[in-house]
MDAnalysis code that builds the backbone (N, CA, C; Angstrom):
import MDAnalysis as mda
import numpy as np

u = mda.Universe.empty(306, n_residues=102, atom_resindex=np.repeat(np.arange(102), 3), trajectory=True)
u.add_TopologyAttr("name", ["N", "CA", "C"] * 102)
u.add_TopologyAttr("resid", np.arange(1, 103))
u.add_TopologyAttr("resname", ["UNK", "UNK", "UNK", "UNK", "UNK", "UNK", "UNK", "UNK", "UNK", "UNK", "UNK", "UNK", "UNK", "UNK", "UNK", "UNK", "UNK", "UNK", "UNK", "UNK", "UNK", "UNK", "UNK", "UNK", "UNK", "UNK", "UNK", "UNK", "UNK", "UNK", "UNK", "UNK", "UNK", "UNK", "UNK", "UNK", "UNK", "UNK", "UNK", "UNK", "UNK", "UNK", "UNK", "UNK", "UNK", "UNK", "UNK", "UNK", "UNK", "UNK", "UNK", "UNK", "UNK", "UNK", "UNK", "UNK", "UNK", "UNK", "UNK", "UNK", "UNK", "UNK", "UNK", "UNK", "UNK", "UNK", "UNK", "UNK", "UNK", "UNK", "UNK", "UNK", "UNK", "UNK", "UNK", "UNK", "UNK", "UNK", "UNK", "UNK", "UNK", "UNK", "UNK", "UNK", "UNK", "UNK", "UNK", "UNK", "UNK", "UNK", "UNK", "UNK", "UNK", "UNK", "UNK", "UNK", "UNK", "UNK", "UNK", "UNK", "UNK", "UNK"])
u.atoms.positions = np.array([
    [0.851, -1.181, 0.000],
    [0.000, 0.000, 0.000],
    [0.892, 1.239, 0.000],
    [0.433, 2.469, -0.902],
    [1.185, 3.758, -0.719],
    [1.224, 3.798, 0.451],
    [2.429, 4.534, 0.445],
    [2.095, 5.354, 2.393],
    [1.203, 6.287, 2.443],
    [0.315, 7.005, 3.514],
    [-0.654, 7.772, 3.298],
    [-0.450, 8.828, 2.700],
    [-1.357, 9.589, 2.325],
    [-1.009, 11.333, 1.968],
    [-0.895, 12.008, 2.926],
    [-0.263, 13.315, 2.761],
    [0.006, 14.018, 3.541],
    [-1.430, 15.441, 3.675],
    [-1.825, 16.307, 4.421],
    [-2.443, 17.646, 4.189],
    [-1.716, 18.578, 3.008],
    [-2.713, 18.989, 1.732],
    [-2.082, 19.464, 0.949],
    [-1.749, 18.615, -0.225],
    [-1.491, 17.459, -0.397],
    [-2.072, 16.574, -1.249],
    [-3.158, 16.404, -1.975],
    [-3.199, 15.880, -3.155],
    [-4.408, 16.106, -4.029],
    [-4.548, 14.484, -4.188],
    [-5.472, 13.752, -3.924],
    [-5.900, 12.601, -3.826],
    [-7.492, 12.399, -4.857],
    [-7.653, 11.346, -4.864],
    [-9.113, 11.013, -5.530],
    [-9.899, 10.339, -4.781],
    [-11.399, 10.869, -4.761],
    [-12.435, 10.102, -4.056],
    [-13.305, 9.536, -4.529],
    [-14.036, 8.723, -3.745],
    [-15.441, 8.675, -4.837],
    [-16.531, 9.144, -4.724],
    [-17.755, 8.955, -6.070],
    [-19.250, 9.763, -5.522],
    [-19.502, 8.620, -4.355],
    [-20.562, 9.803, -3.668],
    [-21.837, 8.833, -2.590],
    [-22.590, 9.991, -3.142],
    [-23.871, 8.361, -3.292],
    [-25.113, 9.016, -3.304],
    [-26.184, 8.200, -2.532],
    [-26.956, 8.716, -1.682],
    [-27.756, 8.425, -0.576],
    [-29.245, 8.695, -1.017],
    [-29.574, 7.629, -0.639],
    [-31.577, 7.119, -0.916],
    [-32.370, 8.214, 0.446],
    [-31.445, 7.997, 1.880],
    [-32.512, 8.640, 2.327],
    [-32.316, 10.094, 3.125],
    [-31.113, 10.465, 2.631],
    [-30.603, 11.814, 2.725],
    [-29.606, 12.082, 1.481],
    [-30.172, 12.433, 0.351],
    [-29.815, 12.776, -0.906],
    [-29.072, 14.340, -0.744],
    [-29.646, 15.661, 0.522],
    [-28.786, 16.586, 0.870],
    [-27.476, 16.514, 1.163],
    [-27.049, 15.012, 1.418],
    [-25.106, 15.067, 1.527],
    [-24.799, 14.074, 0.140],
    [-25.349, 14.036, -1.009],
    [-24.943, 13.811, -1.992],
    [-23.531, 14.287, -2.329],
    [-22.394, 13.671, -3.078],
    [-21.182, 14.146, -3.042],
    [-20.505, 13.193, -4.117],
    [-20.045, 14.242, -5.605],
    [-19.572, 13.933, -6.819],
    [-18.245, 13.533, -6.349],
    [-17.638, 12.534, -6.823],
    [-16.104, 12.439, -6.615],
    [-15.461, 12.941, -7.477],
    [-13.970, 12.795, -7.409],
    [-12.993, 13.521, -8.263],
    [-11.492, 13.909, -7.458],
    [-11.102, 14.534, -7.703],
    [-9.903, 15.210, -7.188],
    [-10.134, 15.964, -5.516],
    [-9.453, 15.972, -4.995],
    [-10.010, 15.966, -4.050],
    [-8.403, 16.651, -2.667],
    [-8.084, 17.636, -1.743],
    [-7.384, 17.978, -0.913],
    [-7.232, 17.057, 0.363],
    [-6.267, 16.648, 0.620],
    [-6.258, 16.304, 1.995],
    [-6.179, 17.311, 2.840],
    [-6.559, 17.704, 3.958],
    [-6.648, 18.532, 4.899],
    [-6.255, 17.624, 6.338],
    [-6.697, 16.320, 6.383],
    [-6.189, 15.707, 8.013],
    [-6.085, 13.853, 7.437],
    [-5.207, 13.499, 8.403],
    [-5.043, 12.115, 8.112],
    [-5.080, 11.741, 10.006],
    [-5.720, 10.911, 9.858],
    [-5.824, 10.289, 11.501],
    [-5.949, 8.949, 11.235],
    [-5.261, 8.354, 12.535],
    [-5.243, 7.038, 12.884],
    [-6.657, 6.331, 12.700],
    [-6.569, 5.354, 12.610],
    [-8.126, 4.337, 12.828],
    [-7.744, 3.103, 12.797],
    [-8.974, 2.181, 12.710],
    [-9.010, 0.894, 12.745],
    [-10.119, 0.038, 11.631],
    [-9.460, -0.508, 10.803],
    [-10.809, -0.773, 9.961],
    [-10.491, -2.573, 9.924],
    [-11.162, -3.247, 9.358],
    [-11.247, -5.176, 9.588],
    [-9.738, -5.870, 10.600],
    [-9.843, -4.608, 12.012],
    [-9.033, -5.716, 12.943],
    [-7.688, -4.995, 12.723],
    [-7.531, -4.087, 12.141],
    [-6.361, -3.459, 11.931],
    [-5.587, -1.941, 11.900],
    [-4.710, -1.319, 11.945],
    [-4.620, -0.020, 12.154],
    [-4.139, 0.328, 10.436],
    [-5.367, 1.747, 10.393],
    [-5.021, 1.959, 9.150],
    [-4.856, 3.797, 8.961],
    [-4.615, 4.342, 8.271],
    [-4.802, 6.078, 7.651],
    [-6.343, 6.058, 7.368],
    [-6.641, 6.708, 7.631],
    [-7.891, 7.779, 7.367],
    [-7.972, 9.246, 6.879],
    [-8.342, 9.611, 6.143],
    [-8.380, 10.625, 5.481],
    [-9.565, 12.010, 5.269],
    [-9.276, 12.730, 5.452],
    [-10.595, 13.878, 5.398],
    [-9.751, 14.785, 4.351],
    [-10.752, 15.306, 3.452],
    [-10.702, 16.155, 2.521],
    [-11.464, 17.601, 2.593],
    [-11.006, 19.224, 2.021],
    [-11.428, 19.674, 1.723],
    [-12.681, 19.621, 1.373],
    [-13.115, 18.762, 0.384],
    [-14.170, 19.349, -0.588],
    [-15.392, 18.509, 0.345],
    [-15.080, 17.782, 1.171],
    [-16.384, 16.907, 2.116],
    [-16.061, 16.664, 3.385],
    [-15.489, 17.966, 3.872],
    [-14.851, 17.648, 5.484],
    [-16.132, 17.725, 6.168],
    [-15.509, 16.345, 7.302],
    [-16.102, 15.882, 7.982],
    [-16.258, 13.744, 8.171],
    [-16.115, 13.967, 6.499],
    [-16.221, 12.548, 5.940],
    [-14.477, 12.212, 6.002],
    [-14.795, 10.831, 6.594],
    [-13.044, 10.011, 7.060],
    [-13.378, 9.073, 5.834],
    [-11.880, 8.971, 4.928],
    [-12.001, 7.995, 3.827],
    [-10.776, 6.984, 4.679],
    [-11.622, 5.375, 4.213],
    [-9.819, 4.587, 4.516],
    [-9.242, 4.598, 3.507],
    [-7.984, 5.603, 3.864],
    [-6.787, 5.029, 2.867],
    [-6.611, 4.199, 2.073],
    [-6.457, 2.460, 3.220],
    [-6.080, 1.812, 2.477],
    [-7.161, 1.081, 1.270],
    [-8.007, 1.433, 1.396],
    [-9.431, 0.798, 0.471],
    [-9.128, 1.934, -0.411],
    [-9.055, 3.346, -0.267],
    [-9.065, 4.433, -1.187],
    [-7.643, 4.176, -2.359],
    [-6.097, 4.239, -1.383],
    [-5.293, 4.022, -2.216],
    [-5.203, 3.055, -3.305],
    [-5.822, 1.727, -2.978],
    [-6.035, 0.957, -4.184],
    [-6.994, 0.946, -5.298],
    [-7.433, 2.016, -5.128],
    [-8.337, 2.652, -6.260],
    [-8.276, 3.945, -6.918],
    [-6.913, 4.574, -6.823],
    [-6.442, 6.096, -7.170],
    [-6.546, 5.620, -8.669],
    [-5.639, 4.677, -8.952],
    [-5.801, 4.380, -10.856],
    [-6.942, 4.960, -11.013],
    [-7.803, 3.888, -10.476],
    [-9.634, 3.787, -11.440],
    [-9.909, 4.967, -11.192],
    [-9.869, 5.789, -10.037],
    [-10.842, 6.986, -9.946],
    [-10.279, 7.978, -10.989],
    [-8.893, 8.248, -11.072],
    [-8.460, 8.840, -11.929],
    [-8.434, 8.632, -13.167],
    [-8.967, 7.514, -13.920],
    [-9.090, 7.149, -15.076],
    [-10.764, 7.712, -14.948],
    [-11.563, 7.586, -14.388],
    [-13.163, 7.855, -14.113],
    [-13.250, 9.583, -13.712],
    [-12.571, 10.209, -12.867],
    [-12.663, 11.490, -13.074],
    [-11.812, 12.215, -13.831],
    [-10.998, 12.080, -13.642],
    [-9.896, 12.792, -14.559],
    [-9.324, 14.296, -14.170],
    [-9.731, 15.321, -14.758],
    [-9.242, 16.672, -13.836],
    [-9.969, 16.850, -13.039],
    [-11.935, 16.521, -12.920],
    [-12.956, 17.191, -12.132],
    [-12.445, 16.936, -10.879],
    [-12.830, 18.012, -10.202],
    [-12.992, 18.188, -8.690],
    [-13.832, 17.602, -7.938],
    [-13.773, 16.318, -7.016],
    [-14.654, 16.866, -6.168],
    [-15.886, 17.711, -5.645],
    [-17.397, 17.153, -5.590],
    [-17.752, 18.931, -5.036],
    [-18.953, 18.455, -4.344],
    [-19.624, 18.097, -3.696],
    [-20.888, 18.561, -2.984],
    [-22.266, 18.742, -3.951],
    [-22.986, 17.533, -3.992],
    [-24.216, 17.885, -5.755],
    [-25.273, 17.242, -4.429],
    [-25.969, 18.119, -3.806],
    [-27.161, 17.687, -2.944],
    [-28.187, 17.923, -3.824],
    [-28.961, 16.438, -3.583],
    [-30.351, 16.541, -4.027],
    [-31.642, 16.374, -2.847],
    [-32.183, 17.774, -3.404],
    [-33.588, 18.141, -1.904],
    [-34.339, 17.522, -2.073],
    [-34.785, 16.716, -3.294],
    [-36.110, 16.566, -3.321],
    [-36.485, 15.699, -2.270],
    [-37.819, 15.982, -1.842],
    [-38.151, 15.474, -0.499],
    [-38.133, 13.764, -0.774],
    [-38.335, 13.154, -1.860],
    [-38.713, 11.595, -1.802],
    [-37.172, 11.369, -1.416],
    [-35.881, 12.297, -1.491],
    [-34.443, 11.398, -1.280],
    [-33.993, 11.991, -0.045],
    [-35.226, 12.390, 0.998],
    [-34.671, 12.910, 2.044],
    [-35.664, 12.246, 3.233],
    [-34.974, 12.032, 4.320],
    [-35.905, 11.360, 5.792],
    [-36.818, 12.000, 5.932],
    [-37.196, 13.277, 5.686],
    [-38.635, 14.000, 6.142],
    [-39.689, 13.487, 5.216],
    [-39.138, 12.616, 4.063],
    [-40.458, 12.353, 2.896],
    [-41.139, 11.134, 3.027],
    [-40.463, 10.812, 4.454],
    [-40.795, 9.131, 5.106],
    [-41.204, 9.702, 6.665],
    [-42.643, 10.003, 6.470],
    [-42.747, 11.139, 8.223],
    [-42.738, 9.319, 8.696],
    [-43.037, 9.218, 10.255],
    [-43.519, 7.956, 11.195],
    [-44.485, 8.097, 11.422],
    [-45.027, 6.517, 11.023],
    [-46.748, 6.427, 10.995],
    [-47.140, 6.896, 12.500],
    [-48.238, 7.978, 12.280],
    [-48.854, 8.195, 14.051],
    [-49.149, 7.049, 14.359],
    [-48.662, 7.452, 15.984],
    [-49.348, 5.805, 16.814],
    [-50.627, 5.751, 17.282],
    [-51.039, 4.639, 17.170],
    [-52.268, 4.208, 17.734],
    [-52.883, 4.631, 19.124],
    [-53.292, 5.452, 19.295],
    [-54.009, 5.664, 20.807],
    [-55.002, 4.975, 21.628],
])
């Protein structure tokens, strides 16, 4: 595995797109490191990664680094960016909870 990136690094991510909060929808692409922290992912210590363009969100490294080829063959120069979709059917408020029975 690469060794991790550093802050200031330009790395590649991928899209997420979410059924029941479509508001943190998020295009992949090129992408800043800003923090790398320790973690633990299947039993093991690995890099974690947060980016600029979706801070907040921890990528694993090592699942990410073995996919820099593909993403970069799949995005190419695009950036990264944040593509939220409101519409209420791709968001939790468009699923209220059935009132209860009294």
């Amino acid at each position: 595995m690469p060794d991790a990136p550093r802050p200031g690094d330009v790395i590649y991510v991928d899209t997420d797109l979410y059924l029941s909060h479509g508001a943190d929808d998020f295009r992949g692409g090129k992408a800043t490191v800003t923090a790398v922290r320790p973690g633990r992912s299947k039993g093991g210590d690995v890099p974690f990664v947060e980016v600029a363009q979706n801070p907040g969100c921890l990528y694993n490294w090592e699942m990410l680094a073995a996919r820099q080829a593909e993403l970069a063959a799949q995005f190419g120069d695009a950036w990264a960016h944040p593509d939220p979709d409101l519409r209420p059917e791709f968001n939790d408020d468009a699923f209220p909870a059935e009132p209860s029975a009294s």
